[in-house]
N, CA and C of each residue as an Amber inpcrd file, in Angstrom:
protein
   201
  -0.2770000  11.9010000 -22.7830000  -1.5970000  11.6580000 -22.2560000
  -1.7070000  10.2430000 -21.6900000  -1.1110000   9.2710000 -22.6030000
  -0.9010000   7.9040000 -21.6610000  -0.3340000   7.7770000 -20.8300000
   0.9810000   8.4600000 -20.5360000   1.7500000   8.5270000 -19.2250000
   0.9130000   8.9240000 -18.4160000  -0.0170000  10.1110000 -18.1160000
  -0.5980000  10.7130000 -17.4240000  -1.5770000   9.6880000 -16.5910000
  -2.3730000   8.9490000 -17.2440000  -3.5170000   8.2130000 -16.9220000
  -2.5290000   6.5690000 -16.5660000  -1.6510000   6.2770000 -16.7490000
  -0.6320000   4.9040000 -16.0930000  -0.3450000   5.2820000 -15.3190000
   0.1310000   6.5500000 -14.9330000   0.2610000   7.4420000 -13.2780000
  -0.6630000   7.3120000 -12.7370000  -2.0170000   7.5050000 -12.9680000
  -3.0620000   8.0320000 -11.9890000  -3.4370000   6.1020000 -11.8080000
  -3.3510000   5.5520000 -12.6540000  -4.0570000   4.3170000 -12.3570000
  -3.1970000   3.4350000 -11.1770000  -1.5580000   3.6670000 -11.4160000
  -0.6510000   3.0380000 -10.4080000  -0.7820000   3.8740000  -9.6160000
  -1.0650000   4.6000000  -9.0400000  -0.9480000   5.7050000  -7.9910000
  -2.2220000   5.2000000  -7.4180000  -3.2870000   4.9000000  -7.5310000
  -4.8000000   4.5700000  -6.8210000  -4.4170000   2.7650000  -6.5160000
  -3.9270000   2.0430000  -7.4460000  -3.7350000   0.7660000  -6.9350000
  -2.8540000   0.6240000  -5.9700000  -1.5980000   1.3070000  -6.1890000
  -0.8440000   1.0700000  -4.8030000  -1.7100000   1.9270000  -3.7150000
  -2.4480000   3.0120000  -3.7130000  -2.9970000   3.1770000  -2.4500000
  -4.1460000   2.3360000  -2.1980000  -4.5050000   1.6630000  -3.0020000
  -5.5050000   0.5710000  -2.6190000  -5.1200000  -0.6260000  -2.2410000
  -3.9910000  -1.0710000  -2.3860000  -3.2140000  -2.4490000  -2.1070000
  -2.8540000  -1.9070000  -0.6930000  -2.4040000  -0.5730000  -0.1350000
  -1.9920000  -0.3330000   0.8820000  -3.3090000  -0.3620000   2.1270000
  -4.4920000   0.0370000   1.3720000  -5.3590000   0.3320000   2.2540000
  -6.2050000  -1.0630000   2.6740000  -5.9010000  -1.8990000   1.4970000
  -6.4710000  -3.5930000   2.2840000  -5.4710000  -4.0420000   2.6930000
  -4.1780000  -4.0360000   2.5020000  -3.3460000  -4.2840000   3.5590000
  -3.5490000  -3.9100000   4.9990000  -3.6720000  -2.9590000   4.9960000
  -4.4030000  -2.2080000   6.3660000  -5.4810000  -3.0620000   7.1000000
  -6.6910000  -2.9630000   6.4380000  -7.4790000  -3.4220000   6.9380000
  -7.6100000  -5.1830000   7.6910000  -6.4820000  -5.8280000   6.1230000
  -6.2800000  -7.1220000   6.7720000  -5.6040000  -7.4140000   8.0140000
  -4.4560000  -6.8160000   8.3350000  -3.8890000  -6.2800000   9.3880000
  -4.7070000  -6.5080000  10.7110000  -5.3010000  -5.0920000  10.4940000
  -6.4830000  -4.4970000  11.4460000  -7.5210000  -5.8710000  12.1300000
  -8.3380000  -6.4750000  10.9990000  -8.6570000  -7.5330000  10.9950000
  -8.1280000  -8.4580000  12.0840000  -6.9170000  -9.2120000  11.2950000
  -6.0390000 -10.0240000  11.9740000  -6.0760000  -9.7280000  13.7110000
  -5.4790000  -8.5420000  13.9660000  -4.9740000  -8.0360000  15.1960000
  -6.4020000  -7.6720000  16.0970000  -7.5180000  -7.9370000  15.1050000
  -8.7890000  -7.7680000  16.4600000  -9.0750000  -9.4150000  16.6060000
  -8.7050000 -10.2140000  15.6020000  -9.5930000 -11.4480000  15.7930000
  -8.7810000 -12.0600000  17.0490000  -7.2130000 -11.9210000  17.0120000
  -6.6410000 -12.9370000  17.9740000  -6.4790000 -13.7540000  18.2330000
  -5.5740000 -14.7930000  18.8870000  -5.5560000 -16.5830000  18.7140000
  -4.4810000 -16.6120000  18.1840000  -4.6050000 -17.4870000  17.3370000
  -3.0550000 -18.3270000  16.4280000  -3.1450000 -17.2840000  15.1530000
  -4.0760000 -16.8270000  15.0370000  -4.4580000 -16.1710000  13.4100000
  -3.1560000 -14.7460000  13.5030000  -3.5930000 -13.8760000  14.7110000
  -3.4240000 -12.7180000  14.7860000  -1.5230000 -13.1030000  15.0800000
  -0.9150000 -14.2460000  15.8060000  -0.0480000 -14.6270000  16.1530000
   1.0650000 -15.0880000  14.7980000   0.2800000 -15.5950000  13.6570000
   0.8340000 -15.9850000  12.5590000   0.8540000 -14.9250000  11.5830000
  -0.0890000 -14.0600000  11.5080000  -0.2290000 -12.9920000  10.2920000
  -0.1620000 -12.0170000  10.5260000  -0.3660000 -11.2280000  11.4940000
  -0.6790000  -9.9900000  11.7770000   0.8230000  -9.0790000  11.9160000
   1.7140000  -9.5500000  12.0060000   2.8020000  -8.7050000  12.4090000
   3.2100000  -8.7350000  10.7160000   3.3800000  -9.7000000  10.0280000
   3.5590000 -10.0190000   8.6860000   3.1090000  -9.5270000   7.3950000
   1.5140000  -9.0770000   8.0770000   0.6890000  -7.9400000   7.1800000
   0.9340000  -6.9500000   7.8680000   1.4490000  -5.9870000   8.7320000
   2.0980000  -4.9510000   9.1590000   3.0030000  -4.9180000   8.6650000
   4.2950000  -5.4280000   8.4430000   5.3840000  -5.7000000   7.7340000
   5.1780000  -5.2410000   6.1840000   4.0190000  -6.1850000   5.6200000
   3.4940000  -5.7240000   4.3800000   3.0740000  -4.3280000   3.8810000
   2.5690000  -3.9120000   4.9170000   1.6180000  -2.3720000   4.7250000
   2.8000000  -1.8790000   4.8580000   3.9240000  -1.3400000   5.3720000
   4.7330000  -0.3800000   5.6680000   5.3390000  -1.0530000   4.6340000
   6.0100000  -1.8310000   3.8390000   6.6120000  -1.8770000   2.7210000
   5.8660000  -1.1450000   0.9970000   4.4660000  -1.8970000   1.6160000
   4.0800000  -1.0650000   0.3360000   3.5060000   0.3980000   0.4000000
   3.8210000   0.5420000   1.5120000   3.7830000   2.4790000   2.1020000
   5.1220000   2.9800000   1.3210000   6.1130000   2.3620000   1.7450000
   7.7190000   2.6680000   1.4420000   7.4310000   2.7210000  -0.2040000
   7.0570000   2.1240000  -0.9330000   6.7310000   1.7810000  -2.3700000
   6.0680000   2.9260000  -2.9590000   4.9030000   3.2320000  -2.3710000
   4.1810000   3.8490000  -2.7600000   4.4740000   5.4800000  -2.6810000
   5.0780000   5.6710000  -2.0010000   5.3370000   6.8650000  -1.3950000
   6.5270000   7.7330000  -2.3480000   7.3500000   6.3590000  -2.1810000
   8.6930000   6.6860000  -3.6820000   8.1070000   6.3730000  -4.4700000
   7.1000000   6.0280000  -5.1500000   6.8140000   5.9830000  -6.2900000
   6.1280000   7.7310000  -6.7640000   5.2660000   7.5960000  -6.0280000
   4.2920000   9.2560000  -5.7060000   5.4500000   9.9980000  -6.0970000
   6.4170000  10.2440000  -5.5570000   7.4610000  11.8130000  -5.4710000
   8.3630000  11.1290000  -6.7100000   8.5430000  10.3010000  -7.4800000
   9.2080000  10.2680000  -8.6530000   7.9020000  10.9150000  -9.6520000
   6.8160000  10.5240000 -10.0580000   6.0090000  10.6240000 -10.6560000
   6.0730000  12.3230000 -10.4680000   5.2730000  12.9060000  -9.0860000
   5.5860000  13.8500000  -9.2440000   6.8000000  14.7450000  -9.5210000
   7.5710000  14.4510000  -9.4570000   9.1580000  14.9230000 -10.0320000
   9.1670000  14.9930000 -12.0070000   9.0430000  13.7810000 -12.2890000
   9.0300000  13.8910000 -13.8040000   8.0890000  13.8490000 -14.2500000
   6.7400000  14.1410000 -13.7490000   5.0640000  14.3180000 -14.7020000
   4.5830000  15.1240000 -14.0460000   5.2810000  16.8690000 -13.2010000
   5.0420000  17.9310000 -13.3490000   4.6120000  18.4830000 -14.7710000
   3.6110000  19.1940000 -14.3880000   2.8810000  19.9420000 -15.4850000
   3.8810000  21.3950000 -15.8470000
């Protein structure tokens, strides 16, 4: 039952770390200037790593905490 609920809680934070990653991104790449020039490719970089993370994490979980 604790495994169950340390799954569901890492499973919502990494999609929440992924989804303000996103947005900061997003952010970045509308404001433009030096900002979007220094960060924005870097927080893209970020989001697709913790996509890569998240994603293998998801299909292990589901693999060994099938019901």
């Amino acid at each position: 039952m604790l495994t169950g609920i340390f799954v569901k809680v890492l499973s919502i934070t990494l999609l929440i770390a992924v989804g303000i990653v996103l947005i900061l991104g997003i952010g970045t790449l509308f404001k433009g200037g030096s900002v979007n020039k220094k960060y924005s490719n870097k927080l893209m970089q970020l989001r697709v790593l913790l996509q890569f993370i998240a994603v293998i994490l998801l299909i292990i979980f589901a693999y060994f905490f099938k019901d």
